[in-house]
Backbone atoms as SQL, in Angstrom:
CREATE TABLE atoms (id INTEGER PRIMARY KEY, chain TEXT, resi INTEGER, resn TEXT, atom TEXT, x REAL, y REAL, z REAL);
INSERT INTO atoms VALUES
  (1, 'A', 1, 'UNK', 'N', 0.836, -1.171, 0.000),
  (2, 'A', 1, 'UNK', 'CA', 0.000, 0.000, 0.000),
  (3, 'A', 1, 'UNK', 'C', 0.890, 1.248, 0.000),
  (4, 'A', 2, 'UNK', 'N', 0.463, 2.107, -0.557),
  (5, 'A', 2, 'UNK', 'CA', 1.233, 3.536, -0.840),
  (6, 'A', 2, 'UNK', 'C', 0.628, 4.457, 0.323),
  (7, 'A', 3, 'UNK', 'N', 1.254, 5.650, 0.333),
  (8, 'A', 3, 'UNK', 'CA', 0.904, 6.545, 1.715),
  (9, 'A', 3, 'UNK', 'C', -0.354, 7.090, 1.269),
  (10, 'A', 4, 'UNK', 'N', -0.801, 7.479, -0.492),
  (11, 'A', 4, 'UNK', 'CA', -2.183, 7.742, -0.612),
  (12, 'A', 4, 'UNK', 'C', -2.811, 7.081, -0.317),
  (13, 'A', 5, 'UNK', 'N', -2.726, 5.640, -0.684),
  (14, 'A', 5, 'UNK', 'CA', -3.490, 4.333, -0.066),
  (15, 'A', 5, 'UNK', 'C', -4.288, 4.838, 1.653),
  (16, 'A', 6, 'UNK', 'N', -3.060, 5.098, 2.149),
  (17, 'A', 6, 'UNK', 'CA', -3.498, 4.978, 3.852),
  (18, 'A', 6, 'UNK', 'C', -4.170, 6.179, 3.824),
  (19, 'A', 7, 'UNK', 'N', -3.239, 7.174, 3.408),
  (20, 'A', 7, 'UNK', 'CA', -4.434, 8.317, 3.533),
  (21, 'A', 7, 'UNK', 'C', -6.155, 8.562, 3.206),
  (22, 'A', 8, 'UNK', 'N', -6.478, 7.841, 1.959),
  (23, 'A', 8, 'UNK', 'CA', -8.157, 7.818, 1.465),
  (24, 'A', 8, 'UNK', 'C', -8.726, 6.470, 2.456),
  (25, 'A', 9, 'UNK', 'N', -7.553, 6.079, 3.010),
  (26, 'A', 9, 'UNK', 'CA', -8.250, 4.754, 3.629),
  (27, 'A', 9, 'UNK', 'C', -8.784, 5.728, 5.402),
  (28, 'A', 10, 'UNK', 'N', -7.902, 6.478, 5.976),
  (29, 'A', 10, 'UNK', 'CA', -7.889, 6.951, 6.978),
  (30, 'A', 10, 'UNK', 'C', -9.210, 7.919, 6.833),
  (31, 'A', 11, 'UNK', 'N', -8.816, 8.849, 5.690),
  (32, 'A', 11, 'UNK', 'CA', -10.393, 10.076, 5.186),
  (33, 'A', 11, 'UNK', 'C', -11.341, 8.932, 5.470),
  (34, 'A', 12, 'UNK', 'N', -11.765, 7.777, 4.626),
  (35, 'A', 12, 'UNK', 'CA', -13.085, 6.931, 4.959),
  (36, 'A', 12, 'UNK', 'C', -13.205, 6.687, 5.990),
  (37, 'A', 13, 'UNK', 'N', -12.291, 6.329, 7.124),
  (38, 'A', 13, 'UNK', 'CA', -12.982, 5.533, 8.598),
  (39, 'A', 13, 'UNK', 'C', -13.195, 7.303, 9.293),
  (40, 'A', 14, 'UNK', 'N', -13.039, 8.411, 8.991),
  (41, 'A', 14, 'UNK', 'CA', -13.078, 9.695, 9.790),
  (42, 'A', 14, 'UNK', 'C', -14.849, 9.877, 9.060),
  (43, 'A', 15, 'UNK', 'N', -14.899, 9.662, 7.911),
  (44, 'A', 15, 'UNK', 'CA', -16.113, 9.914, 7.279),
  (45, 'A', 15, 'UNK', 'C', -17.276, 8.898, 8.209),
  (46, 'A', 16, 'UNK', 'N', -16.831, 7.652, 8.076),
  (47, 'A', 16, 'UNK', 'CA', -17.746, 6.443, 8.707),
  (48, 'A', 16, 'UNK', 'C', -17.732, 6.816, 10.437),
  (49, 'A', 17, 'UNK', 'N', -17.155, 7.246, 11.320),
  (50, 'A', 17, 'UNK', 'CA', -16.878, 7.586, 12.563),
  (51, 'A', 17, 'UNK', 'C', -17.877, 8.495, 12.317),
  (52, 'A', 18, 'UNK', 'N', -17.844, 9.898, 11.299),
  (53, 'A', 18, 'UNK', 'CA', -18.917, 11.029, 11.632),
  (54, 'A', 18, 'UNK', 'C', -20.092, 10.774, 11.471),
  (55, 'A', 19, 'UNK', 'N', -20.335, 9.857, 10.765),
  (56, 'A', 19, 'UNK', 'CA', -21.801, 9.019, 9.871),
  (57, 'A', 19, 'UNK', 'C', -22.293, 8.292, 11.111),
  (58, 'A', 20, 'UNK', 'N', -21.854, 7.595, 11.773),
  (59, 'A', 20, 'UNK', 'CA', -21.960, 6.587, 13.168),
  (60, 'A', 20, 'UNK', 'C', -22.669, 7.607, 14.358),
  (61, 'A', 21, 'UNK', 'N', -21.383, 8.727, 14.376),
  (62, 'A', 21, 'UNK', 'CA', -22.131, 9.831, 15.629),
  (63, 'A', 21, 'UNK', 'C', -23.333, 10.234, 14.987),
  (64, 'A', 22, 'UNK', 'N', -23.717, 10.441, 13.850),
  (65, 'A', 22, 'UNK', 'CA', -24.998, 11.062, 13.151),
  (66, 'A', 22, 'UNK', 'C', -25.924, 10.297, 13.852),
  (67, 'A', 23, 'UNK', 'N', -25.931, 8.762, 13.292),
  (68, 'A', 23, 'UNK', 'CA', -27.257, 7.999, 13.081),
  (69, 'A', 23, 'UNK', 'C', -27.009, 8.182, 15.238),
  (70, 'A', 24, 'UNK', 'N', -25.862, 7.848, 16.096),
  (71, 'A', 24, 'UNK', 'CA', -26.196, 7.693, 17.465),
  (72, 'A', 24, 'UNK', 'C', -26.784, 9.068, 18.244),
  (73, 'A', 25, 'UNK', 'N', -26.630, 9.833, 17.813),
  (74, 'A', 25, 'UNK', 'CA', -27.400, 11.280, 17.756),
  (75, 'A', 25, 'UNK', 'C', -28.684, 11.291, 17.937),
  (76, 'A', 26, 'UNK', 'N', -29.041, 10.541, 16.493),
  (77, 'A', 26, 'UNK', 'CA', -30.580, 11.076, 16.304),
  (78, 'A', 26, 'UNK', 'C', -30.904, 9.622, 17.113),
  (79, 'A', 27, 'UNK', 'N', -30.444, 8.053, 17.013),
  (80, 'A', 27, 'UNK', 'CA', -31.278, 7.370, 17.993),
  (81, 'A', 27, 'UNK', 'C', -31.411, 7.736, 19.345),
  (82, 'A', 28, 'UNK', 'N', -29.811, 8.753, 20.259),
  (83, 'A', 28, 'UNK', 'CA', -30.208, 8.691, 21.430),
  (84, 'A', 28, 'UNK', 'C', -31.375, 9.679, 21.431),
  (85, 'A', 29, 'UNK', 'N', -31.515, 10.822, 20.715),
  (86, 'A', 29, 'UNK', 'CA', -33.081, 11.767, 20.820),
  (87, 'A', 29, 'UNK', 'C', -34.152, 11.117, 20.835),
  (88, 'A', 30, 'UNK', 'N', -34.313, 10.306, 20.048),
  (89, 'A', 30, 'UNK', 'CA', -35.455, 9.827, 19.772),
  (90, 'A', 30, 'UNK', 'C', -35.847, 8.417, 20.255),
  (91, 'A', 31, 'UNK', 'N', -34.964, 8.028, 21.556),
  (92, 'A', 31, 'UNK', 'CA', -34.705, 6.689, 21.994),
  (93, 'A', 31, 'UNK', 'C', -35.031, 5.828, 21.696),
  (94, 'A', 32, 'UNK', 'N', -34.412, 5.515, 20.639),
  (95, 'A', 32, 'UNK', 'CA', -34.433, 4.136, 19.410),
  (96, 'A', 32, 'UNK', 'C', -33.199, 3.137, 20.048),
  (97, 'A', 33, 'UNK', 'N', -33.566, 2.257, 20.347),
  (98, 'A', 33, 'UNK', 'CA', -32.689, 1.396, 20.795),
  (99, 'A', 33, 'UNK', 'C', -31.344, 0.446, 19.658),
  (100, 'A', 34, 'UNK', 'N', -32.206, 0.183, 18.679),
  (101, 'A', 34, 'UNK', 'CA', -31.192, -0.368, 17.853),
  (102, 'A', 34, 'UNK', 'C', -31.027, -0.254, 16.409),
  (103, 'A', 35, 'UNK', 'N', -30.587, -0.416, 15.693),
  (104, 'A', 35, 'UNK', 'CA', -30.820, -0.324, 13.970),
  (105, 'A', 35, 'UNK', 'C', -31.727, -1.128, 13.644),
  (106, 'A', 36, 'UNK', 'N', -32.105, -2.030, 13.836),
  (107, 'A', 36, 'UNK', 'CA', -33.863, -2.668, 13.175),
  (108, 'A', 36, 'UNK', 'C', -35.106, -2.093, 14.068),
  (109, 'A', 37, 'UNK', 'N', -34.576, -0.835, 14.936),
  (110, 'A', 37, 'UNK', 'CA', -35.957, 0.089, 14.889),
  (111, 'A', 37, 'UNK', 'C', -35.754, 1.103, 14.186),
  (112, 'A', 38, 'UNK', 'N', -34.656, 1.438, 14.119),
  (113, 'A', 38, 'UNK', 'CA', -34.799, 2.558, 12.648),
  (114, 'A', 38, 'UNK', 'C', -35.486, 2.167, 11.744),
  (115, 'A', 39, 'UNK', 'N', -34.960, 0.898, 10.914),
  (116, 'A', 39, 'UNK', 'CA', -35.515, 0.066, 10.038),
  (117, 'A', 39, 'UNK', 'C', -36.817, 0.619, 10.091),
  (118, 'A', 40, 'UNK', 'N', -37.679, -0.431, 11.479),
  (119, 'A', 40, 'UNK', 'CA', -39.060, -0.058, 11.609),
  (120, 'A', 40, 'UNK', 'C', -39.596, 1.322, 11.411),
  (121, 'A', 41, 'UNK', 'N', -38.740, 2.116, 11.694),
  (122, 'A', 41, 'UNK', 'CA', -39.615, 3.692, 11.800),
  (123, 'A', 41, 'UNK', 'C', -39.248, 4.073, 10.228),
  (124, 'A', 42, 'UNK', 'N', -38.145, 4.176, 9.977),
  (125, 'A', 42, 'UNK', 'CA', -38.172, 4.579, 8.201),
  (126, 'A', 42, 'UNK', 'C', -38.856, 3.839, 6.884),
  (127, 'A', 43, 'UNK', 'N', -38.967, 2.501, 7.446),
  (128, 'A', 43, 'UNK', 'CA', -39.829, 1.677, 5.700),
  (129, 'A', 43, 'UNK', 'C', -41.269, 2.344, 6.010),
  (130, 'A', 44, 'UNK', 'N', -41.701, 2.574, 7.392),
  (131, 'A', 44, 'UNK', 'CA', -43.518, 3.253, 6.589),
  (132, 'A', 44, 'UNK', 'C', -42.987, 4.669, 6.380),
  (133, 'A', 45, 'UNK', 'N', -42.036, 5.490, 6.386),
  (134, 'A', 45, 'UNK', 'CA', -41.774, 6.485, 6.305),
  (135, 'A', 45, 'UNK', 'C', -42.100, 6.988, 4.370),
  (136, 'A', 46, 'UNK', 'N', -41.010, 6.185, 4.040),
  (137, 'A', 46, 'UNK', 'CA', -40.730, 5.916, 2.593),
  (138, 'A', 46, 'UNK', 'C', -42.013, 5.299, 1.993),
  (139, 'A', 47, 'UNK', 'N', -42.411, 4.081, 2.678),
  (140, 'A', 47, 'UNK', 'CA', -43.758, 3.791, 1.965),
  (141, 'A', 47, 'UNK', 'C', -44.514, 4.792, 1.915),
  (142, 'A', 48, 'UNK', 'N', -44.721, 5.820, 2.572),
  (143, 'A', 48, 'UNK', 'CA', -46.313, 6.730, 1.753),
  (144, 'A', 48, 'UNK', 'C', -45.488, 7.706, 1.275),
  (145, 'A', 49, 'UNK', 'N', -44.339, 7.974, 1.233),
  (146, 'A', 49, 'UNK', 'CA', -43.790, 8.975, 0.647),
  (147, 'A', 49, 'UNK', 'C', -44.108, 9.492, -0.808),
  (148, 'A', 50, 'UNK', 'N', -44.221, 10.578, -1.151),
  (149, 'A', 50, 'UNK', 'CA', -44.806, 11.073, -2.702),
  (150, 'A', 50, 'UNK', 'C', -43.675, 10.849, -3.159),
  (151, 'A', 51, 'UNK', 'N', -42.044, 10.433, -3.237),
  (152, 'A', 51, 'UNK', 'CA', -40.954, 10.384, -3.377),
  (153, 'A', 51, 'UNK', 'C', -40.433, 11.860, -3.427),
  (154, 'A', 52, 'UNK', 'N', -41.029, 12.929, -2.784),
  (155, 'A', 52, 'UNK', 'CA', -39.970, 14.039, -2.456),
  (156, 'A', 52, 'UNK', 'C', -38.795, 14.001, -1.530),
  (157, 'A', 53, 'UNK', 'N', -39.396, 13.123, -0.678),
  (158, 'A', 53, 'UNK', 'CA', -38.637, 12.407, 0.175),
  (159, 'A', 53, 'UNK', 'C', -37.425, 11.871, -0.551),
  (160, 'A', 54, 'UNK', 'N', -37.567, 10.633, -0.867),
  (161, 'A', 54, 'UNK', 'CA', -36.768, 9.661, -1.743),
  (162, 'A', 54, 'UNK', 'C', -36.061, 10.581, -2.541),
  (163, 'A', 55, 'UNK', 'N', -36.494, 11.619, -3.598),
  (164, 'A', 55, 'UNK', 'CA', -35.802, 12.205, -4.144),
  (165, 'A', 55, 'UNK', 'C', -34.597, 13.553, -3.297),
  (166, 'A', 56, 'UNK', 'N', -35.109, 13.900, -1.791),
  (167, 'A', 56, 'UNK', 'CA', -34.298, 14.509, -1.787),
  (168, 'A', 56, 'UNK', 'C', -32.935, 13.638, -0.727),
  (169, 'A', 57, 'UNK', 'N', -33.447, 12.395, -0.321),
  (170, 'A', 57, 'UNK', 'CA', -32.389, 12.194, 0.178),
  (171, 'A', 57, 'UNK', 'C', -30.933, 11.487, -0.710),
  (172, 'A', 58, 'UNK', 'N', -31.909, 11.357, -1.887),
  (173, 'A', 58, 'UNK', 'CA', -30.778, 10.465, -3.237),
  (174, 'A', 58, 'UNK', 'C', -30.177, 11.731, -3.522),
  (175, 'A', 59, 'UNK', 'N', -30.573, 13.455, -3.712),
  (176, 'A', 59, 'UNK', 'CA', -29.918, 14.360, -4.073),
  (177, 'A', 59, 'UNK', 'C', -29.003, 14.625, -3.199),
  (178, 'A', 60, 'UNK', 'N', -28.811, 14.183, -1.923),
  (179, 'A', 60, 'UNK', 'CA', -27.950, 14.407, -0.516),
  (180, 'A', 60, 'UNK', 'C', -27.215, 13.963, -0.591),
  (181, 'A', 61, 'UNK', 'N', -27.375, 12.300, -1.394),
  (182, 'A', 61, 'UNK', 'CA', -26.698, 11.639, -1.146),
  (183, 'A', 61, 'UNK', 'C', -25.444, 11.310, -2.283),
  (184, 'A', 62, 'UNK', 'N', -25.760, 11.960, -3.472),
  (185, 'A', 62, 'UNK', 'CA', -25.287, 11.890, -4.652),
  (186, 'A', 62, 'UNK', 'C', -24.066, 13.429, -4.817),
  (187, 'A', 63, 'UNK', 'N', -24.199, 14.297, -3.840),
  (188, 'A', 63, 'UNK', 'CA', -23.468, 15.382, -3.572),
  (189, 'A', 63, 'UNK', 'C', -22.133, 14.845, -2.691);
Protein backbone atom coordinates (compact mmCIF):
# COMPACT_ATOMS: atom_id res chain seq x y z
CA UNK A 1 0.00 0.00 0.00
CA UNK A 2 1.23 3.54 -0.84
CA UNK A 3 0.90 6.54 1.71
CA UNK A 4 -2.18 7.74 -0.61
CA UNK A 5 -3.49 4.33 -0.07
CA UNK A 6 -3.50 4.98 3.85
CA UNK A 7 -4.43 8.32 3.53
CA UNK A 8 -8.16 7.82 1.46
CA UNK A 9 -8.25 4.75 3.63
CA UNK A 10 -7.89 6.95 6.98
CA UNK A 11 -10.39 10.08 5.19
CA UNK A 12 -13.08 6.93 4.96
CA UNK A 13 -12.98 5.53 8.60
CA UNK A 14 -13.08 9.70 9.79
CA UNK A 15 -16.11 9.91 7.28
CA UNK A 16 -17.75 6.44 8.71
CA UNK A 17 -16.88 7.59 12.56
CA UNK A 18 -18.92 11.03 11.63
CA UNK A 19 -21.80 9.02 9.87
CA UNK A 20 -21.96 6.59 13.17
CA UNK A 21 -22.13 9.83 15.63
CA UNK A 22 -25.00 11.06 13.15
CA UNK A 23 -27.26 8.00 13.08
CA UNK A 24 -26.20 7.69 17.47
CA UNK A 25 -27.40 11.28 17.76
CA UNK A 26 -30.58 11.08 16.30
CA UNK A 27 -31.28 7.37 17.99
CA UNK A 28 -30.21 8.69 21.43
CA UNK A 29 -33.08 11.77 20.82
CA UNK A 30 -35.46 9.83 19.77
CA UNK A 31 -34.70 6.69 21.99
CA UNK A 32 -34.43 4.14 19.41
CA UNK A 33 -32.69 1.40 20.79
CA UNK A 34 -31.19 -0.37 17.85
CA UNK A 35 -30.82 -0.32 13.97
CA UNK A 36 -33.86 -2.67 13.18
CA UNK A 37 -35.96 0.09 14.89
CA UNK A 38 -34.80 2.56 12.65
CA UNK A 39 -35.52 0.07 10.04
CA UNK A 40 -39.06 -0.06 11.61
CA UNK A 41 -39.62 3.69 11.80
CA UNK A 42 -38.17 4.58 8.20
CA UNK A 43 -39.83 1.68 5.70
CA UNK A 44 -43.52 3.25 6.59
CA UNK A 45 -41.77 6.48 6.30
CA UNK A 46 -40.73 5.92 2.59
CA UNK A 47 -43.76 3.79 1.97
CA UNK A 48 -46.31 6.73 1.75
CA UNK A 49 -43.79 8.97 0.65
CA UNK A 50 -44.81 11.07 -2.70
CA UNK A 51 -40.95 10.38 -3.38
CA UNK A 52 -39.97 14.04 -2.46
CA UNK A 53 -38.64 12.41 0.17
CA UNK A 54 -36.77 9.66 -1.74
CA UNK A 55 -35.80 12.21 -4.14
CA UNK A 56 -34.30 14.51 -1.79
CA UNK A 57 -32.39 12.19 0.18
CA UNK A 58 -30.78 10.47 -3.24
CA UNK A 59 -29.92 14.36 -4.07
CA UNK A 60 -27.95 14.41 -0.52
CA UNK A 61 -26.70 11.64 -1.15
CA UNK A 62 -25.29 11.89 -4.65
CA UNK A 63 -23.47 15.38 -3.57
Amino acid sequence: MEREDIIRIVEGLKLIEEGVEKIQSVMRAKKIKSLKDVAAELIPVFQQDDNSLSDSVIRHLSH
